[in-house]
C-alpha positions in Angstrom: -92.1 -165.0 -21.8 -92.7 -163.4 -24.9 -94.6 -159.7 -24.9 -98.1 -159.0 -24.6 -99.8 -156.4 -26.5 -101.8 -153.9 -24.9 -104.8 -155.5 -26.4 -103.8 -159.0 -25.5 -103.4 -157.6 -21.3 -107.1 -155.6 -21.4 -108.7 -158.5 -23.0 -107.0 -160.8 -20.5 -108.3 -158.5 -17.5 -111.8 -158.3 -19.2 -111.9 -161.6 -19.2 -110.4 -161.7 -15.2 -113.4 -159.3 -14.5 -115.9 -161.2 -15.9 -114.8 -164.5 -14.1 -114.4 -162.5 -10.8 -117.2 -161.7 -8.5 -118.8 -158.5 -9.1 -117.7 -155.9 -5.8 -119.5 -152.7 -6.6 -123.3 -153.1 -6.6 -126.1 -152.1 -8.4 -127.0 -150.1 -5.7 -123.6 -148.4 -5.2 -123.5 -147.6 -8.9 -127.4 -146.2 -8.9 -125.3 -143.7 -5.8 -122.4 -143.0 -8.3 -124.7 -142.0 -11.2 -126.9 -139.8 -8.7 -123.5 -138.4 -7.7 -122.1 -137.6 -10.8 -125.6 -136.9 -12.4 -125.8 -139.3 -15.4 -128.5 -141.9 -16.2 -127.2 -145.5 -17.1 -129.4 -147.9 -18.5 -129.4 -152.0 -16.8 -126.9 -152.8 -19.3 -124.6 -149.7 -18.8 -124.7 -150.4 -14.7 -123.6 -153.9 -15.1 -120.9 -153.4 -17.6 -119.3 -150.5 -15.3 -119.9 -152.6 -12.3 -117.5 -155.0 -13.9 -115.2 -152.1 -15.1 -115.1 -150.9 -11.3 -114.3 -154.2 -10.3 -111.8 -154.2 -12.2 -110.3 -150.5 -10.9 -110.6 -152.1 -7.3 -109.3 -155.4 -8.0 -106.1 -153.4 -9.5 -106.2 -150.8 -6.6 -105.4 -153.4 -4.6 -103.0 -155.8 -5.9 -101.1 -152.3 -6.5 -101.1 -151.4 -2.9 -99.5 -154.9 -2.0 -96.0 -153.8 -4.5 -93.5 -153.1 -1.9 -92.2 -149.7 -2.8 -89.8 -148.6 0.1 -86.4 -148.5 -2.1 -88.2 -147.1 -4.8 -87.8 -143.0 -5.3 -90.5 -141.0 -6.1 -90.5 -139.4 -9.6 -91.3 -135.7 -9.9 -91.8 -134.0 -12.8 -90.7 -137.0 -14.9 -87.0 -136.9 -13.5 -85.7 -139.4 -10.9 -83.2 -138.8 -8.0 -82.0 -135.3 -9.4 -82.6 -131.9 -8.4 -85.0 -130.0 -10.3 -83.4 -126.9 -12.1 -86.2 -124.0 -11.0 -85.1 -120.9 -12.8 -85.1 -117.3 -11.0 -87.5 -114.5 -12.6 -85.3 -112.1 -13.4 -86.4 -109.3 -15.6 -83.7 -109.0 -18.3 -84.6 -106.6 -20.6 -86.0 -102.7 -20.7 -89.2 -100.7 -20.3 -90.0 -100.8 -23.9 -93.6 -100.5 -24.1 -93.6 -97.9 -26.2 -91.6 -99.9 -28.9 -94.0 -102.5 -28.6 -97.0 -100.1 -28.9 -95.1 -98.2 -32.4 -96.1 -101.4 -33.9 -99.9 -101.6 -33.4 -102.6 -98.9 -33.2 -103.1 -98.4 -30.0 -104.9 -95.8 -27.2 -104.2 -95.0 -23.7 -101.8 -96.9 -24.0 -103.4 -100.2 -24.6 -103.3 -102.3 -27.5 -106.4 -102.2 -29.2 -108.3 -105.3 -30.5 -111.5 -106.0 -32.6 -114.7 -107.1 -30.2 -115.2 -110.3 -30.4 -117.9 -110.8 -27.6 -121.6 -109.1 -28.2 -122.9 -107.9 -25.5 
């Protein structure tokens, strides 16, 4: 089977979508817009009711993998042990080094405003 491009897959699913029986409502989407306060013409509520249909459809064909002998991946490594490293403090009390270099009072560095008040 040759490969798909990305294009070629959402086109295909767009096309599943629209084929497939719309599952969210018009009334469930007028709830989602209240609830994340936006205002969707009749053309925007259909075309993400299809587009949530889509997300559900996808949901759910995804819970059905069987993942039991899969491993979990965290933090983009898989099956090792993540190296944490210790905060050690490694160097000096040099702060007034690091102030030589800048004007500075009370022992603060001292920056431009920036903010009006």
């Amino acid at each position: 089977m040759p490969a798909r491009s990305t294009e070629d897959v959402i086109t295909s699913l767009i096309e599943f979508v629209n084929k497939r029986k719309v599952t969210i409502t018009k009334e469930e989407m007028l709830k989602i817009t209240q609830l994340v306060r936006v205002k969707l013409s009749d053309e925007e509520i259909e075309h993400y009711s299809k587009e949530l249909t889509m997300l559900d459809w996808i949901h759910d064909t995804l819970l059905q993998v069987n993942t039991e002998s899969v491993s979990p991946i965290r933090y983009g490594t898989i099956d090792k042990d993540i190296h944490v490293c210790n905060d050690v403090v490694n160097s000096q009390n040099i702060k007034e080094e690091i102030l030589s270099n800048t004007k500075s009072e009370h022992g603060y560095f001292v920056v431009p405003k920036v903010i009006n008040d």
